[in-house]
C-alpha positions in Angstrom: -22.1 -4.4 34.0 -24.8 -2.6 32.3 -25.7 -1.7 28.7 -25.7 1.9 29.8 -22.2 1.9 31.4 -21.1 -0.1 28.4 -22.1 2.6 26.0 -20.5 5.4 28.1 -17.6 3.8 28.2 -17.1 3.0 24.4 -18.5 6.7 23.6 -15.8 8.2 26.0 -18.7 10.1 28.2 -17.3 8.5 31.3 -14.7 11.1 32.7 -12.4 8.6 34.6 -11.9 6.4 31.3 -12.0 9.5 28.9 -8.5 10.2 29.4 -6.8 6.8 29.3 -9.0 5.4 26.2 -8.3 8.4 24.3 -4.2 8.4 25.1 -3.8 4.8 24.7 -5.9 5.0 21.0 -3.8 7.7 19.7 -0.4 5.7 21.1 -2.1 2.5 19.1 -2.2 4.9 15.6 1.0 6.1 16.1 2.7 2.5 16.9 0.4 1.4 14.1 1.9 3.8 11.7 5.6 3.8 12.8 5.3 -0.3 13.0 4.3 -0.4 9.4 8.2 0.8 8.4 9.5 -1.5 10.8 7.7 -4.6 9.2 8.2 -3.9 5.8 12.2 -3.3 6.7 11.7 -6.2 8.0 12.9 -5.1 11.3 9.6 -5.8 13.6 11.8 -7.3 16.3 14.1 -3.9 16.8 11.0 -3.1 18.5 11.0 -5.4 20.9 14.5 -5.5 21.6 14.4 -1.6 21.8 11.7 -2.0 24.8 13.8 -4.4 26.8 16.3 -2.0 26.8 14.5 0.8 28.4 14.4 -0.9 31.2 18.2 -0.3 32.8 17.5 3.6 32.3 14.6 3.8 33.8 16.5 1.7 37.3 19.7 4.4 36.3 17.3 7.4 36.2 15.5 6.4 39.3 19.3 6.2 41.1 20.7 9.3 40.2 18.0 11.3 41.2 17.5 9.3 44.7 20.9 9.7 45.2 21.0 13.6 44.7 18.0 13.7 46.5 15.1 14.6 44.0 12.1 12.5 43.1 13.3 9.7 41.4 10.4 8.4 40.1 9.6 12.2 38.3 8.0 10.6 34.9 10.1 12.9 32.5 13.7 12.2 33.7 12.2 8.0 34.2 11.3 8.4 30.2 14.4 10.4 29.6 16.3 7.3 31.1 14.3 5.1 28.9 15.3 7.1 26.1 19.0 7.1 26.6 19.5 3.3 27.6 16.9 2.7 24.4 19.3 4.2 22.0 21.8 2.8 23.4 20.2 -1.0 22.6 19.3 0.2 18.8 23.1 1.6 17.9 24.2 -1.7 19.4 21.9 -3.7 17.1 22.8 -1.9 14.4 26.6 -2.0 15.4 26.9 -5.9 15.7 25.2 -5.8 12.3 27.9 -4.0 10.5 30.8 -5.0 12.1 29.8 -8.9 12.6 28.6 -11.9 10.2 25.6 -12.3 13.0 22.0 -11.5 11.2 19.6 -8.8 12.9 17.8 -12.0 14.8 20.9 -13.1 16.2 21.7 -9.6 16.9 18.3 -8.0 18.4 18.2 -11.2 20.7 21.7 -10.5 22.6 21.0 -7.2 23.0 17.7 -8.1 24.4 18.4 -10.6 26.6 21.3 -8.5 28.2 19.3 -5.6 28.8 16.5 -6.7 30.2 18.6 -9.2 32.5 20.6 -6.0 33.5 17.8 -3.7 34.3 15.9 -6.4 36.3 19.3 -6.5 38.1 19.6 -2.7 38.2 15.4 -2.4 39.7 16.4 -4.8 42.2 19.4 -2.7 43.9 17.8 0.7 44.0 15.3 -1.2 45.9 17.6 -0.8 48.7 18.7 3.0 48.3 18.0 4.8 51.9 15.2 7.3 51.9 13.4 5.7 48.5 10.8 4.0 47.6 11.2 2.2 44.1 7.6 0.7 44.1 5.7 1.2 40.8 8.7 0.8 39.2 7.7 -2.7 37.8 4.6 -0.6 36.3 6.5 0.3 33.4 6.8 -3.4 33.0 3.3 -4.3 32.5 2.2 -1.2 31.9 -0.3 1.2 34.3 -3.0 2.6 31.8 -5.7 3.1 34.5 -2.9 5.8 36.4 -2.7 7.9 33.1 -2.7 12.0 33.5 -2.9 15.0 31.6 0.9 14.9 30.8 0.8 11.5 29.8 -2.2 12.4 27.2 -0.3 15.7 26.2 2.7 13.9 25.7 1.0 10.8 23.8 -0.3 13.5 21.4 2.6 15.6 20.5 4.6 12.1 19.7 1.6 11.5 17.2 1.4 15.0 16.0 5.4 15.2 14.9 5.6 11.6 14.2 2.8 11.6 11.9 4.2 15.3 10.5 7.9 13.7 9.9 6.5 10.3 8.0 4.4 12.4 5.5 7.3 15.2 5.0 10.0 11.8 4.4 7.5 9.4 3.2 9.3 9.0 -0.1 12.6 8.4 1.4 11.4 5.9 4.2 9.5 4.3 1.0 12.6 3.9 -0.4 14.0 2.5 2.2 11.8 0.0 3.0 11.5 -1.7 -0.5 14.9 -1.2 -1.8 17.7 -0.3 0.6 20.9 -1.3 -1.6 19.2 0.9 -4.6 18.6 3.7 -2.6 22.2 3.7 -1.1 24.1 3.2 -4.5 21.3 6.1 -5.5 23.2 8.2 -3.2 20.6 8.4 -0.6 21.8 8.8 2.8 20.2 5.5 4.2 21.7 5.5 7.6 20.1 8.6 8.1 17.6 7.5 7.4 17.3 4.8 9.4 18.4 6.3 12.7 15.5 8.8 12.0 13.0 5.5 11.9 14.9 3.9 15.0 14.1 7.3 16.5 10.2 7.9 15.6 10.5 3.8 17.0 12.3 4.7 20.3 9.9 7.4 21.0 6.4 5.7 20.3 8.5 2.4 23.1 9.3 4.7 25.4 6.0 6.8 25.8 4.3 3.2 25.3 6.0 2.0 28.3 3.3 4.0 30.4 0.7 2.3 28.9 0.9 -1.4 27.9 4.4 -1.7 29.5 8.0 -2.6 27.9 6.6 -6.6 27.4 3.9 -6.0 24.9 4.8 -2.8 23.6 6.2 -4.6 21.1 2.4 -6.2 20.1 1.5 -2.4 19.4 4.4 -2.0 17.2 3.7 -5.4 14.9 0.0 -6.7 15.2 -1.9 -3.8 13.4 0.5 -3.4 10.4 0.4 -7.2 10.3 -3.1 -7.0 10.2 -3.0 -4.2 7.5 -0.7 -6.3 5.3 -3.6 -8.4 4.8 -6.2 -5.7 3.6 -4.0 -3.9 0.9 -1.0 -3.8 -1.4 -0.3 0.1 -1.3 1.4 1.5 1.1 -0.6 4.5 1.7 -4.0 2.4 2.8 -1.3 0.2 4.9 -0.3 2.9 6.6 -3.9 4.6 7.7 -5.4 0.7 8.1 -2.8 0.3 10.6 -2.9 3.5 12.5 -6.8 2.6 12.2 -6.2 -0.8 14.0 -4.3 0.1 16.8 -6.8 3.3 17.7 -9.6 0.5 17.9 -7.4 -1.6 19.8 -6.4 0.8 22.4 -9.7 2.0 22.6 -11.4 -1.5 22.7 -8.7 -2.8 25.2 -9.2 0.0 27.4 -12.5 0.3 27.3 -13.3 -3.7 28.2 -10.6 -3.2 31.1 -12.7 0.1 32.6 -15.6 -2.5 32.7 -13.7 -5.5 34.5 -11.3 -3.6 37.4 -9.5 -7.1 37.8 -8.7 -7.4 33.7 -5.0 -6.0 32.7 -5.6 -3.2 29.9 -2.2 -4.0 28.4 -3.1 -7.6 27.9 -6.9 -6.9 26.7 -5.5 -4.3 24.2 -2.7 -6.6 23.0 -5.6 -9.6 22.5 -8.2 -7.0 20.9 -5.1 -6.4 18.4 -5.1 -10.2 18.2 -8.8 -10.9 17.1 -8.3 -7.9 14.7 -5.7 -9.5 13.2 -7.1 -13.3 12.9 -9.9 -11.5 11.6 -7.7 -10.1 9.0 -6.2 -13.2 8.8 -8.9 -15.1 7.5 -10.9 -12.4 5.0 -8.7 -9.4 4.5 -9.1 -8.7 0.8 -5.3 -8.4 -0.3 -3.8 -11.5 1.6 -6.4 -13.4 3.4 -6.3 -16.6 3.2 -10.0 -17.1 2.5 -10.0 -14.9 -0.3 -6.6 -16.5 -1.4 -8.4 -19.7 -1.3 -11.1 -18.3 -3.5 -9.2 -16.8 -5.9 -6.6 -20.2 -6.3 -10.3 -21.8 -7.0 -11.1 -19.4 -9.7 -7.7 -19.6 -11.6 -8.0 -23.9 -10.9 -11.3 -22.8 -13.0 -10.2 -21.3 -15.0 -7.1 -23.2 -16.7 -9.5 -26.1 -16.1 -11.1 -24.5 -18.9 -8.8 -23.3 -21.2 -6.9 -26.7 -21.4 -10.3 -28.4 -22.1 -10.8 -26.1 -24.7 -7.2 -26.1 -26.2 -7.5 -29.9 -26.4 -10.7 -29.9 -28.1 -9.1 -27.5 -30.7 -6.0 -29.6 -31.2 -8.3 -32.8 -31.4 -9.8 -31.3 -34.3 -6.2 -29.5 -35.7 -5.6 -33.5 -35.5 -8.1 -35.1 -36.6 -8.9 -32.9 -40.0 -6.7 -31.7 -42.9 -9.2 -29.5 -44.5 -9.3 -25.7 -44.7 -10.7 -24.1 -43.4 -10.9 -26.3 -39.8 -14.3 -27.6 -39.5 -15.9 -27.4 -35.7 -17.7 -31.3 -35.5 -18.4 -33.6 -32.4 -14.9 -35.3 -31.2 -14.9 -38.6 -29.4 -14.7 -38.2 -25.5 -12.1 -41.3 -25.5 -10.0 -39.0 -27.8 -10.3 -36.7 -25.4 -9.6 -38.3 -22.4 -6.2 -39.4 -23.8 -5.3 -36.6 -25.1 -4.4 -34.7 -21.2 -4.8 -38.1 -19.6 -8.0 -36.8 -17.7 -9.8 -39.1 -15.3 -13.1 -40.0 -16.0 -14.1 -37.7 -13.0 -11.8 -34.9 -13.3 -12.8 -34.6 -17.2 -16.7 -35.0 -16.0 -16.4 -31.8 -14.4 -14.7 -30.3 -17.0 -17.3 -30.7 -19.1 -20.1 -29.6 -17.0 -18.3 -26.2 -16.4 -17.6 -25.9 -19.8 -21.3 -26.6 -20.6 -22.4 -24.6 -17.5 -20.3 -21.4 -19.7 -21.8 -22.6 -22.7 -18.6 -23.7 -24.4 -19.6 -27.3 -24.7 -22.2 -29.4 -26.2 -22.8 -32.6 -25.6 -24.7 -34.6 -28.5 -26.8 -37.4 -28.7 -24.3 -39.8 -29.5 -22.4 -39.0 -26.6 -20.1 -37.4 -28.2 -18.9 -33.5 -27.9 -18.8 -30.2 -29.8 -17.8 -27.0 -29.6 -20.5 -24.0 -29.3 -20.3 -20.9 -31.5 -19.0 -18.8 -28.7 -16.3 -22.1 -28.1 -15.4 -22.4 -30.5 -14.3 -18.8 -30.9 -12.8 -18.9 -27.4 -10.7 -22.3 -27.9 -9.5 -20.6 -31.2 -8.2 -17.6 -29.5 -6.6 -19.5 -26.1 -4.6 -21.8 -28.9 -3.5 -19.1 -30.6 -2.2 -17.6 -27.5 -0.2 -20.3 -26.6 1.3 -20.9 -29.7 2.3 -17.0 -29.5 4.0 -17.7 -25.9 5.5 -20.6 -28.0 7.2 -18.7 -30.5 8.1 -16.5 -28.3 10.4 -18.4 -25.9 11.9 -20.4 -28.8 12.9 -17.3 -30.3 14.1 -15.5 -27.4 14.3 -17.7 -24.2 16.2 -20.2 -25.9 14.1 -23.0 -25.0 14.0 -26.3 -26.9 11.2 -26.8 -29.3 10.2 -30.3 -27.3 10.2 -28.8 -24.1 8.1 -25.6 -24.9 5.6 -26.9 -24.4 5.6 -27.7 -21.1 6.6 -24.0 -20.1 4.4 -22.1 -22.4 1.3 -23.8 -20.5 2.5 -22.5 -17.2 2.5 -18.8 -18.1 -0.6 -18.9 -20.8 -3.4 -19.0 -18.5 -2.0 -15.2 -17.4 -1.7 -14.1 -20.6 -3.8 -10.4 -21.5 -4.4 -8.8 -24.3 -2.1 -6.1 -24.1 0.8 -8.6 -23.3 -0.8 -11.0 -26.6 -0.6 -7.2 -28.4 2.7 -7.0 -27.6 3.7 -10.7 -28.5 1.8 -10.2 -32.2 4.1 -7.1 -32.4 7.4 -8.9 -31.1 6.7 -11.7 -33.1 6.6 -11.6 -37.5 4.2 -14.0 -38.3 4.4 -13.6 -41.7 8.0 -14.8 -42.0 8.9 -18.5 -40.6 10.8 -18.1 -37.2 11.7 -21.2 -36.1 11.0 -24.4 -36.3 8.6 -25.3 -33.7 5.9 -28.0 -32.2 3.1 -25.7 -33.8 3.9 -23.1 -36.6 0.3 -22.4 -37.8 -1.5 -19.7 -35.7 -5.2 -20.9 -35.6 -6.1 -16.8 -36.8 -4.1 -17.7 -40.0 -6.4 -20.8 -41.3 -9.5 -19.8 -42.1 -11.4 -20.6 -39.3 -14.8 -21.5 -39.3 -17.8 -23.3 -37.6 -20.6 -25.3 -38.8 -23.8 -24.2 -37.7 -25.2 -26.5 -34.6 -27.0 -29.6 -36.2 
């Protein structure tokens, strides 16, 4: 292999891979984008039962016309086979699911396992029809990219062209759908209309997919690139063009590496290209990966690492003094220590990102002191706890010695619109209840000494 036939093959000027890259990357963005409703109806594995049962129609097909003495292995009426026996599989799924107790796993896997034990059944008899050959059959198994035509590409496009037409003109309504399927049916919305036209956009992208990676890892098309997309977004509207955008580069990547090694399976190099894509995704994507999950879980740990330092420091001193207004001077760190029973180590770094932020100094006695720009800071995060205190006294109904506890679990998200809407919520100028804390730090009049 050669740099030169490595870019001709990735830039599609190679005419005998031109065809087959482009097919099989427009069937990736159109599995991509009809997968995406399948995962988030949490339904990824209708797709895979669906593809199983293609397979008796396309043994069924290949009979009837052998018998009547056409070409049974014409594409159209194989696919047209595919199609029926397809259906077939979904309305059972969906018909063990309404008239049974058994879930949609229980459910997806009978009518997988039945179908595709009856159409390997089915491919082995009308091996023995008179006058017929049934080899290449097993192609729509594992799939026969390299033997795609201009029918195959035609076909491939018009399924993306009126599946992509049909999810923007109902995109509301699948959206619906997908999030909230009981609202939309007591909303009056005809769900099961709805669904059978998403089983159908599904059935079509299997069944034309069966040409290319074959009924067995269709099913990876259908799930890895919305999967993958999950990870890079929140809306629905990126997820949907991230996805279609995975499984184009996957096709194209798969196929392309395949035209280069003649003994390498495209189905099986396009389903692992999806794979990298999506431990790649994994691992960084923006929304859900887990390295910037891990990140951001550091950053919070920061962060209420900081505001319970400062809290305490503010307390100490509430404690410690009963002057007005509250005076900011050096607290003992034993005081503090005790006061959140810190470990030596755990407060030690406390302090040095709270120094690092320049919320903390540390004076020659050893002891510790607010900064201006602290002691402002520690005012304010006390006062919004004490807010989130009130607050679920007044109207959770929690007891004043345990709110405490589950004021500090929600404070720490606290903005200032929702600590606008608490000051608005809550008259402060009248007593409400009694509670650990009744005196908002903003009411005394707050003050700090100039450093020494």
């Amino acid at each position: 292999m050669t740099w030169d036939l490595l870019r001709e093959t990735l830039l599609l000027e190679q005419y005998n891979t031109r065809l087959p890259v482009l097919g099989v990357a427009f069937l990736g963005a159109t599995a991509g984008l009809v997968g995406s409703f399948l995962l988030l109806r949490k339904q990824s594995l209708l797709g895979d039962a669906l593809s199983h049962a293609t397979l008796p129609g396309i043994g069924i097909a290949f009979a009837i016309m052998s018998t009547m003495g056409f070409n049974g292995k014409s594409l159209p009426v194989l696919l047209f086979g595919a199609t029926i026996t397809g259906l077939l599989g979904v309305l059972l799924v969906i018909g063990i699911r309404k008239t049974t107790r058994l879930k949609d796993d229980a459910a997806m896997g009978i009518v997988l396992s039945v179908f595709f034990g009856l159409g390997v059944a089915i491919l082995k008899m009308v091996e023995r029809i008179p006058g017929q050959s049934a080899a290449g059959l097993d192609g729509f198994i594992y799939g026969k990219t390299a033997s795609m035509v201009w029918f195959d590409f035609i076909l491939i496009t018009v399924i993306l062209i009126v599946t992509t037409s049909i999810t923007i003109a109902i995109l509301k309504e699948l959206t619906l759908l997908c999030f909230d399927a009981d609202f939309a049916s007591a909303q009056g919305w005809p769900t099961l209309r709805l669904d059978i036209i998403l089983m159908a956009l599904v059935t079509s992208v299997t069944v034309v997919g069966l040409q290319a990676v074959g009924l067995i890892l269709v099913i990876a098309f259908l799930i890895t690139p919305p999967t993958a997309a999950r990870f890079w977004t929140n809306r629905l509207g990126w997820m949907l063009v991230l996805s279609a955008t995975i499984g184009a580069i996957s096709g194209w990547l798969g196929v392309s590496i395949s035209a280069l090694h003649s003994n390498l399976p495209p189905g099986a190099i396009i389903v692992i290209a999806a794979a990298i894509i999506f431990l790649f995704s994994m691992i960084f994507g923006s929304a859900r990966g887990l390295l910037p999950r891990y990140l951001r879980h550091l950053q919070l740990q920061r962060k209420v690492g900081r505001q319970h330092l400062l809290r305490s420091t503010f307390e100490i001193l509430e404690e410690t003094q009963q002057t007005e207004p509250l005076k900011n001077v050096p607290i003992d760190m034993d005081l503090l220590r005790k006061h959140r029973y810190w470990g030596k180590g755990e407060l030690a770094r406390l302090i040095r990102q709270g120094r690092s932020e320049d919320h903390i100094e540390r004076q020659p006695s050893g002891e510790l002191r607010l900064s201006e720009s602290g002691f402002g800071e520690a005012s304010r995060i006390t006062r919004n706890h004490r807010l989130w205190e009130l607050y679920l006294i007044k109207y959770a109904d929690i007891a004043p010695n345990h709110v405490d506890r589950d004021a500090d679990m929600v404070e720490h998200l606290l903005g200032a619109e929702i600590v606008h809407q608490l000051e608005a919520e809550l008259d402060l100028s009248k007593p409400i209840i009694d509670s650990p804390h009744t005196i908002m730090p903003t009411e005394l009049g707050l003050q700090s000494e100039p450093s020494a």
